[in-house]
DORO-160009 format. One record per residue (C-alpha): residue number from 1; residue in one letter; chain; x, y, z. Coordinates in nm, 3 decimals. Example, Ala and Ser with C-alpha at 12.3 -4.5 7.8 and 13.67 -1.06 7.14 Angstrom:
<sites>
- 1/a/A/1.230/-0.450/0.780 .
- 2/s/A/1.367/-0.106/0.714 .
</sites>
This chain:
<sites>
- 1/x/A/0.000/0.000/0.000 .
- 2/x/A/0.115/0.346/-0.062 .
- 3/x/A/0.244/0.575/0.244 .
- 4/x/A/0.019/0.815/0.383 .
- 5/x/A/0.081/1.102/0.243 .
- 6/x/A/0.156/1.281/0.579 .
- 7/x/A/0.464/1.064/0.605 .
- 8/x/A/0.596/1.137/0.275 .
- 9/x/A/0.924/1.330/0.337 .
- 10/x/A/0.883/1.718/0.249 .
- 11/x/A/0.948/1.721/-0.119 .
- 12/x/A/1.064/1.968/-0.382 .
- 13/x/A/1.127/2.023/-0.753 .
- 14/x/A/1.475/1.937/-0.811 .
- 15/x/A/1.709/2.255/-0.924 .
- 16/x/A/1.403/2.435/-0.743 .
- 17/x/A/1.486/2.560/-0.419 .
- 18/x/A/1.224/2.794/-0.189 .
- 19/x/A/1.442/3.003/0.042 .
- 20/x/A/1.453/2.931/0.402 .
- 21/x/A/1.437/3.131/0.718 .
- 22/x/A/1.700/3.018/0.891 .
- 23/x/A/1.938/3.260/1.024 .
- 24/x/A/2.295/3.150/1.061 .
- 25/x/A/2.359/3.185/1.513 .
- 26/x/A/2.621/3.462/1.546 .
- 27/x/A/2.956/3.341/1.640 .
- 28/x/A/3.131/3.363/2.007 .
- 29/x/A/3.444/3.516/2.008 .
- 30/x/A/3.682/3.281/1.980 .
- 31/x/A/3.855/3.268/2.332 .
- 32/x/A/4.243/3.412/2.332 .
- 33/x/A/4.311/3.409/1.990 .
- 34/x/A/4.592/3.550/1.803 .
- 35/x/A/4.741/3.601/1.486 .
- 36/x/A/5.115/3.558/1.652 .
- 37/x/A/4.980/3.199/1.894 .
- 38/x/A/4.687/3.003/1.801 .
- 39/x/A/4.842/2.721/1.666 .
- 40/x/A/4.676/2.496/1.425 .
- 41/x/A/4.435/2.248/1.581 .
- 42/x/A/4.639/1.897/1.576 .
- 43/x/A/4.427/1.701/1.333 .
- 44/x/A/4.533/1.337/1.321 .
- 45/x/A/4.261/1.145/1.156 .
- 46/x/A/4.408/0.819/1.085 .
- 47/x/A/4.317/0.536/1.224 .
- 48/x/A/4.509/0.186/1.330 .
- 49/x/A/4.464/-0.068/1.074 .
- 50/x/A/4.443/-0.383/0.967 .
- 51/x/A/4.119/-0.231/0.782 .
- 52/x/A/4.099/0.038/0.609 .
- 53/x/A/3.737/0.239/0.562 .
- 54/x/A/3.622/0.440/0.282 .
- 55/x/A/3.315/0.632/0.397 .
- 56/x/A/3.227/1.008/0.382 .
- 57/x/A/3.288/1.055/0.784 .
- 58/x/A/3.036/1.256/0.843 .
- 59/x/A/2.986/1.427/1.214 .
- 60/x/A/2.797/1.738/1.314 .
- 61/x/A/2.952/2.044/1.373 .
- 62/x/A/2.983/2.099/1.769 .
- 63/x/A/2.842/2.489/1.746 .
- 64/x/A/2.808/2.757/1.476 .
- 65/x/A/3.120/2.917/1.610 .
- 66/x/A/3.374/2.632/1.494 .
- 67/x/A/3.278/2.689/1.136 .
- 68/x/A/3.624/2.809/1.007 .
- 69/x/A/3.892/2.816/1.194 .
- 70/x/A/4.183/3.056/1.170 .
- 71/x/A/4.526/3.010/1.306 .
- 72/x/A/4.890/3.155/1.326 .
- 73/x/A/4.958/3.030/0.980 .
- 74/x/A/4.708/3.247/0.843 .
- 75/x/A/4.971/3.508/0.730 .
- 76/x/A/5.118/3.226/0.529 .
- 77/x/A/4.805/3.134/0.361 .
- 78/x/A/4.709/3.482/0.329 .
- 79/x/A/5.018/3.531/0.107 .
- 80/x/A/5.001/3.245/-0.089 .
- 81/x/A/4.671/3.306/-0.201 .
- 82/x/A/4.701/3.638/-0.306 .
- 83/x/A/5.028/3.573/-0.478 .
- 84/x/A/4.815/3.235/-0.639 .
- 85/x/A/4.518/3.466/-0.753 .
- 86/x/A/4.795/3.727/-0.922 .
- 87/x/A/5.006/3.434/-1.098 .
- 88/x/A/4.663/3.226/-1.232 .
- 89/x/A/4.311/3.412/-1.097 .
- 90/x/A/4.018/3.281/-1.276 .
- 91/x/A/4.206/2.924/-1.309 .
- 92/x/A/4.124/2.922/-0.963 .
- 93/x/A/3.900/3.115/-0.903 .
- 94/x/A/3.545/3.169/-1.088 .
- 95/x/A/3.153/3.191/-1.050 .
- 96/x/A/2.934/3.095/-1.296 .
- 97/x/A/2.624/3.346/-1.411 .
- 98/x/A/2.364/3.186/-1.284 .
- 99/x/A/2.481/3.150/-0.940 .
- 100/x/A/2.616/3.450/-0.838 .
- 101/x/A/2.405/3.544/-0.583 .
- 102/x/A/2.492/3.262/-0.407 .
- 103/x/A/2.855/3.341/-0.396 .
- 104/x/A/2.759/3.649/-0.263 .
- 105/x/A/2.584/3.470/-0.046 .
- 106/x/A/2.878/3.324/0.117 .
- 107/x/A/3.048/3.686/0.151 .
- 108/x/A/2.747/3.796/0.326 .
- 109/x/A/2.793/3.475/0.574 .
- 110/x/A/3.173/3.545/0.623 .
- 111/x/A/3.133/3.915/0.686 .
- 112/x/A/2.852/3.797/0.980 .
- 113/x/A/3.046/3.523/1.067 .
- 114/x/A/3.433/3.664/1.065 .
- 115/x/A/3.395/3.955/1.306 .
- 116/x/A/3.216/3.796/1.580 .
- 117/x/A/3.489/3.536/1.595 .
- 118/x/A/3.791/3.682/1.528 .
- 119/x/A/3.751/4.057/1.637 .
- 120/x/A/4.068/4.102/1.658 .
- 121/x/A/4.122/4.064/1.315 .
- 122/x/A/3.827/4.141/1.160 .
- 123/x/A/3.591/4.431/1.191 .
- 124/x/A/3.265/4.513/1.044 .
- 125/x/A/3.184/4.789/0.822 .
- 126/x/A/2.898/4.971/0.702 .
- 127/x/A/2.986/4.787/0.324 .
- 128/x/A/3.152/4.451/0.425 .
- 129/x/A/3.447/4.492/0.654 .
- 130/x/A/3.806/4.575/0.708 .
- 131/x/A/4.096/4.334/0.814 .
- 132/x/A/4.302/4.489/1.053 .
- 133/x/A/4.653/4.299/0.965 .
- 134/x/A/4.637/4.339/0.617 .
- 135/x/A/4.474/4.626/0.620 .
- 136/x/A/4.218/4.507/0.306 .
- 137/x/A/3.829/4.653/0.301 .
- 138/x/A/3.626/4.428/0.128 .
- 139/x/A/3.295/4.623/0.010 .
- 140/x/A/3.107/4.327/-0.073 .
- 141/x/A/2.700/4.559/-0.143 .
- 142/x/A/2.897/4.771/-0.461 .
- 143/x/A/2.796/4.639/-0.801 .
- 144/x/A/3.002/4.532/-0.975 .
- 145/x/A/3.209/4.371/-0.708 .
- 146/x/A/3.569/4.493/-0.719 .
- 147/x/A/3.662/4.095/-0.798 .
- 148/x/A/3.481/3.787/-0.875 .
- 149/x/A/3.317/3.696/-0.500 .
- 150/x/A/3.467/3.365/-0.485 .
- 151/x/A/3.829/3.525/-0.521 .
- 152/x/A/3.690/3.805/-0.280 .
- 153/x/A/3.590/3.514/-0.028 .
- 154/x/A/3.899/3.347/-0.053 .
- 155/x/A/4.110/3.642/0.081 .
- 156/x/A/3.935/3.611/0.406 .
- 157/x/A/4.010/3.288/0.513 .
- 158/x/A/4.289/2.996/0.461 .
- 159/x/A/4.033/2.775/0.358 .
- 160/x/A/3.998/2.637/-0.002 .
- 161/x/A/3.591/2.709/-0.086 .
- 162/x/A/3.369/2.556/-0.322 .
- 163/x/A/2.984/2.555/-0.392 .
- 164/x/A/2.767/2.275/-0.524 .
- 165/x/A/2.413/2.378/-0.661 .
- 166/x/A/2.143/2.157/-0.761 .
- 167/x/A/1.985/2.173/-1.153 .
- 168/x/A/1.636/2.020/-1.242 .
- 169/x/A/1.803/1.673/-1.334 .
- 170/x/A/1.881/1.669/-0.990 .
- 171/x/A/2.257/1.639/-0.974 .
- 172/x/A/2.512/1.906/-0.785 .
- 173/x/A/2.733/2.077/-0.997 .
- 174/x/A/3.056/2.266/-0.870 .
- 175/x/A/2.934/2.628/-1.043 .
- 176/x/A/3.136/2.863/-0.763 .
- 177/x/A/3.523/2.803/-0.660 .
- 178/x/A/3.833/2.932/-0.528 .
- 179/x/A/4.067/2.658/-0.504 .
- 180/x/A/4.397/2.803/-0.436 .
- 181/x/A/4.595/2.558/-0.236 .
- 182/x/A/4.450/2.204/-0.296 .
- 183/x/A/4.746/2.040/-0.378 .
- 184/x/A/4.637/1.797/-0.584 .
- 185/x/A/4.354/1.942/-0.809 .
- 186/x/A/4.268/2.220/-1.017 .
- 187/x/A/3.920/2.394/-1.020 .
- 188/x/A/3.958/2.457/-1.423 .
- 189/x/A/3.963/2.084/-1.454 .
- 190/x/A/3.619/1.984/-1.219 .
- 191/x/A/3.461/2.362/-1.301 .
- 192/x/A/3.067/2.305/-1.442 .
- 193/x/A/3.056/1.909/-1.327 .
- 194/x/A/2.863/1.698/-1.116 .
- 195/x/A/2.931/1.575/-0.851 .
- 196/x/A/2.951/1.219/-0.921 .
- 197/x/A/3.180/1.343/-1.231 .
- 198/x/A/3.395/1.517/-0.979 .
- 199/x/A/3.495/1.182/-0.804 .
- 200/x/A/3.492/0.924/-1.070 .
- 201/x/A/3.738/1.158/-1.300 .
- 202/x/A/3.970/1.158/-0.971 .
- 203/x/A/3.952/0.817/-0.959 .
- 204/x/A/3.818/0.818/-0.613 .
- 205/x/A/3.819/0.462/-0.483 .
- 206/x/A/3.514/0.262/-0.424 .
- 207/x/A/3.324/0.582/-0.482 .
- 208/x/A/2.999/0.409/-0.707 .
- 209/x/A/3.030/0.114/-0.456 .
- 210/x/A/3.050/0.269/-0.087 .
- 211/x/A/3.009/0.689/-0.158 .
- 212/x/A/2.778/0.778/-0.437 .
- 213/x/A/2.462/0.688/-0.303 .
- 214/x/A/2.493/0.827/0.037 .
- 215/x/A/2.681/1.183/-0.096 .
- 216/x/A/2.394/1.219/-0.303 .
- 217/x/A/2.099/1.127/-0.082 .
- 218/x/A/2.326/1.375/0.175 .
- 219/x/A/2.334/1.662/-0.015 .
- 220/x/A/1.952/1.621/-0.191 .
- 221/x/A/1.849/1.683/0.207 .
- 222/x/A/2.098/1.860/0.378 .
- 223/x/A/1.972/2.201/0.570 .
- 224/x/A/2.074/2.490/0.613 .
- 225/x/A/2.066/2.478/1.002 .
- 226/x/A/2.290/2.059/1.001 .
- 227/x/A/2.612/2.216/0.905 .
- 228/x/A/2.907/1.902/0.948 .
- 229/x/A/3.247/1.765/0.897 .
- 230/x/A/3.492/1.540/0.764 .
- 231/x/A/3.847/1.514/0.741 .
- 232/x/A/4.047/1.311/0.551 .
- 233/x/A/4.440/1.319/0.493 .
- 234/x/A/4.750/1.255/0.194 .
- 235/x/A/5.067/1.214/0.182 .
- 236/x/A/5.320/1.487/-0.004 .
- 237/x/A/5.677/1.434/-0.137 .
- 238/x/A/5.771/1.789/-0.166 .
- 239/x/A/5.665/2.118/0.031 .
- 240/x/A/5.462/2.297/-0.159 .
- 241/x/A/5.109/2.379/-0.038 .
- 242/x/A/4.955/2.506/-0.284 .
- 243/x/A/5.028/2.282/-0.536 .
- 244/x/A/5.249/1.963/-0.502 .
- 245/x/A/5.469/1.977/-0.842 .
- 246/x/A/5.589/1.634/-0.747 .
- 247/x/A/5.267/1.431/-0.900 .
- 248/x/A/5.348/1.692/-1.259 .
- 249/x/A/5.314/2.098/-1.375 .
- 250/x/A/4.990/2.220/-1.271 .
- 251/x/A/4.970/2.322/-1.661 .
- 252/x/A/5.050/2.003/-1.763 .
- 253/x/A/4.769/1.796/-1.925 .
- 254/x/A/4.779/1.510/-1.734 .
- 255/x/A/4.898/1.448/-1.382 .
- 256/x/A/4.989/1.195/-1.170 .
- 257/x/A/5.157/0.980/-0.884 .
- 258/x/A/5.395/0.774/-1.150 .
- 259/x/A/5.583/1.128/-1.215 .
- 260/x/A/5.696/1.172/-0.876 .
- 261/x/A/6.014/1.063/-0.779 .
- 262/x/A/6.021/0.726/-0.552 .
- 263/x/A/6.158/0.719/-0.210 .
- 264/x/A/6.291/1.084/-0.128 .
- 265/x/A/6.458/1.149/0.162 .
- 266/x/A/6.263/1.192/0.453 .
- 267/x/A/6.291/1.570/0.474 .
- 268/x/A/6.078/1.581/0.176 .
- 269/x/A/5.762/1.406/0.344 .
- 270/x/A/5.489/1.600/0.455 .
- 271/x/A/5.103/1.519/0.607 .
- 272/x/A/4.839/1.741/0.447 .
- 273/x/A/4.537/1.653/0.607 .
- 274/x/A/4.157/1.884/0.526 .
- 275/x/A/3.921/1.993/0.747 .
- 276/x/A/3.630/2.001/0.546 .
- 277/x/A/3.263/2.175/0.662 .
- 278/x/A/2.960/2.129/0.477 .
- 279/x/A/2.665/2.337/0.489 .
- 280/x/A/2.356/2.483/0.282 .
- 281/x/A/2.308/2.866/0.207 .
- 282/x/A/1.967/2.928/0.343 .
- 283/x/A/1.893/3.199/0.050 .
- 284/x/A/2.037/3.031/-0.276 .
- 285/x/A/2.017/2.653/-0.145 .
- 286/x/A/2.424/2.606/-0.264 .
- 287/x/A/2.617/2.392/-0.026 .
- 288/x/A/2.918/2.560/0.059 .
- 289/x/A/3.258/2.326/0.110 .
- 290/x/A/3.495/2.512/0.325 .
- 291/x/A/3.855/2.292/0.252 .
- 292/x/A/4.078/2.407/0.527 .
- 293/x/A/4.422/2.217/0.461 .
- 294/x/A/4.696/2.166/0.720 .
- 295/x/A/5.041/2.092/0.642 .
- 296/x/A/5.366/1.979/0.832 .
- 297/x/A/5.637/1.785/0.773 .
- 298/x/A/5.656/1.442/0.885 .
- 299/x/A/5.987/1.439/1.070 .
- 300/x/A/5.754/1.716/1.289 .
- 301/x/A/5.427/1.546/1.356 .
- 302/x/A/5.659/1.184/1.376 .
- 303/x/A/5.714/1.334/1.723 .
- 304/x/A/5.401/1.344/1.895 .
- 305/x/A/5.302/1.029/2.094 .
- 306/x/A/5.125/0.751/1.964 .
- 307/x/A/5.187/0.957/1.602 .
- 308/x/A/5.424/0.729/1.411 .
- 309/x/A/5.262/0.412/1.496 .
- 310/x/A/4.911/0.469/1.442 .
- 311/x/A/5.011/0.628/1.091 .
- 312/x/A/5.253/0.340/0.978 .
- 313/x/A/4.931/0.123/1.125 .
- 314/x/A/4.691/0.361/0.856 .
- 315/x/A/4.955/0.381/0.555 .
- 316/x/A/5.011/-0.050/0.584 .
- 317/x/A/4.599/-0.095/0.623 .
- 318/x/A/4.503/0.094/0.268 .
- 319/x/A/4.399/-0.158/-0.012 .
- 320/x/A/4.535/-0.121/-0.367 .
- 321/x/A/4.291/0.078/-0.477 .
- 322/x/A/4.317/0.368/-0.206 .
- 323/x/A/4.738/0.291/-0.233 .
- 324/x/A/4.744/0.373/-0.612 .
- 325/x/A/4.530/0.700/-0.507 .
- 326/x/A/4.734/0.799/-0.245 .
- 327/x/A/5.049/0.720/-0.385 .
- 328/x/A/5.165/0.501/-0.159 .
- 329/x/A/5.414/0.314/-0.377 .
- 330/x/A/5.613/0.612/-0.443 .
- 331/x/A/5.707/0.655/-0.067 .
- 332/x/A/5.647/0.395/0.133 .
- 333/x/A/6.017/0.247/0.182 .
- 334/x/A/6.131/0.584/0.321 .
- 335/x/A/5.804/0.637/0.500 .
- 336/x/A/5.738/0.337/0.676 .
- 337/x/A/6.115/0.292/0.795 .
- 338/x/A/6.133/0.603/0.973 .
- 339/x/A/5.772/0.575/1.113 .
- 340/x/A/5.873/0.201/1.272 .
- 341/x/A/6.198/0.346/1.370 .
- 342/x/A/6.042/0.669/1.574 .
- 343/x/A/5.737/0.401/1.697 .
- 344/x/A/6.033/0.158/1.891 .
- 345/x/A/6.165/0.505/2.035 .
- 346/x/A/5.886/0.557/2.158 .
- 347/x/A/5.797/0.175/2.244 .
- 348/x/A/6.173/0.219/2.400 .
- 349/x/A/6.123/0.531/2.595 .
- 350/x/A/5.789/0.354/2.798 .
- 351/x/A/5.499/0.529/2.640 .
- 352/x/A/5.216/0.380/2.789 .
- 353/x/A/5.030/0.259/2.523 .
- 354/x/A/4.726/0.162/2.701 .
- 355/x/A/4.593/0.502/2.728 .
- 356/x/A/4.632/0.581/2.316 .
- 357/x/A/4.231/0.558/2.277 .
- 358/x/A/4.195/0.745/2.544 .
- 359/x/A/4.402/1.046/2.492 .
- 360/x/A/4.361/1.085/2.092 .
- 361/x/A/4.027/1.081/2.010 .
- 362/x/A/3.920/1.067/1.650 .
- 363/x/A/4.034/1.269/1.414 .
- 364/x/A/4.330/1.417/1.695 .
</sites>
């Protein structure tokens, strides 16, 4: 028999969507912080193996304040970004037409959002609002915009920023970027796809299998008021943030894992890990991926208890498929000899073991 109607979940045209009331909370102040010593928080999230999970990872996030998080490297990525948008702007940065407002969108949110939680850096204006170390005013109500908003909204933060927007044949399509220091990708090669597209061209693994389904059904219902996370993490051979010129040129055609050179020293190993949020615009319906990306060298993080073990555990528990996408075979040797090597120092030095779950929660 068919459901009663009044159990039918709510319903909507797809690439139709009926703006909502909600009203993003305004952010605490963000307790102590500074530009000169709020470190970055210590993601970690890699887990023992022997099995490795692919899922999406989804949790909620805690409060409305935690939505992006700024740090003492911001000057870094401040500078890196704006020398990224001089050397290759709209390659990294663009909105399409059609879904501008929704980009502006986002400004609006960030000029709410930044002030209340980092005062001390931020400061509201009449227009938009100034920041007080660089000494930028962003008017974000003039028409036209001094810049594409995208590039405008990617000056204000160190995350990367993305926005997915839903068409009548009910797919999300990445129509509003600025990906300045992925790494790994390049907006001008995902720009105007769907979603599905998006992974399956990066040769996600096990992404039709274990992801599609549930990435879809997630982003067909998220609201605007379940804003959440996920973090996932890489491997680097070479220290460049913004883009790692190991894997090829970022104008090269093609790029890929088999250029890099196999088994550098470790010096030349780093962790990138993202923190990413995910959350609908309550106006324009776009959901909005904030991609914050940290990144330290391995012979640093290699150093913090329970660290080297737990990732030589993680790196030794991915299948082929997730090894050829990670790269594994490129660095492993290195890799995994200095990771066993710091884990007996520390086996050596009588870290208690036995509290590990207890004191690094997931993803720390």
């Amino acid at each position: 028999s068919s459901t009663p109607s009044k159990l039918k979940p709510a319903t909507r045209e797809p690439g139709v969507w009926t703006p909502s009331s909600f009203v993003t909370p305004v952010a605490e102040p963000y307790p102590g912080w500074s530009i000169e010593t709020t470190k970055p928080l210590p993601y970690r999230p890699f887990r023992h193996g022997p099995k490795y999970f692919v899922t999406m990872g989804l949790r909620s996030l805690p409060s409305w304040s935690d939505w992006i998080e700024l740090d003492n490297h911001y000057p870094r990525y401040h500078s890196d970004k704006a020398r990224r948008i001089a050397e290759r702007g709209e390659k990294c940065c663009k909105t399409a037409p059609e879904v501008y407002d929704g980009a502006v969108e986002l400004l609006e949110e960030f000029v709410k959002y930044l002030p209340a939680r980092y005062p001390s850096l931020y400061r509201r204006t009449d227009v938009g609002m100034d920041n007080l170390w660089s000494g930028e005013s962003f008017n974000i109500v003039e028409r036209p915009l001094k810049e594409d908003p995208m590039q405008m909204a990617a000056r204000m933060v160190q995350d990367d920023l993305a926005i997915m927007f839903e068409r009548p044949d009910g797919q999300y399509y990445l129509l509003a970027g600025a990906i300045l220091l992925a790494g790994f990708w390049r907006l001008e090669d995902k720009f105007g796809m769907p979603l599905s597209e998006i992974h399956t061209s990066g040769d996600v693994p096990q992404f039709r299998e274990k992801l599609e389904k549930g990435m879809m059904n997630f982003f067909r219902r998220v609201k605007p008021e379940d804003p959440v996370l996920r973090n996932n993490y890489f491997l680097q051979v070479d220290d460049d943030l913004a883009w790692s010129h190991s894997i090829g040129s970022e104008d090269s055609p093609e790029v890929a894992w088999s250029t890099a050179e196999k088994n550098k020293a470790i010096e030349h190993h780093f962790f990138r890990s993202e923190r990413q949020s995910l959350r609908r615009l309550p106006r324009s319906g776009g959901v909005v991926f904030t991609i914050r990306t940290y990144f330290h060298p391995i012979t640093e993080i290699a150093e913090e208890d329970y660290v080297p073990g737990r990732l030589a555990s993680a790196v030794r528990s991915w299948g082929e498929d997730v090894s050829r996408y990670k790269g594994r075979e490129r660095y492993q040797d290195v890799l995994l000899e200095y990771l066993d090597q710091k884990h007996k120092e520390q086996v050596e030095r009588g870290l208690d073991f036995s509290q590990e779950d207890e004191r690094c929660a997931y993803p720390y």
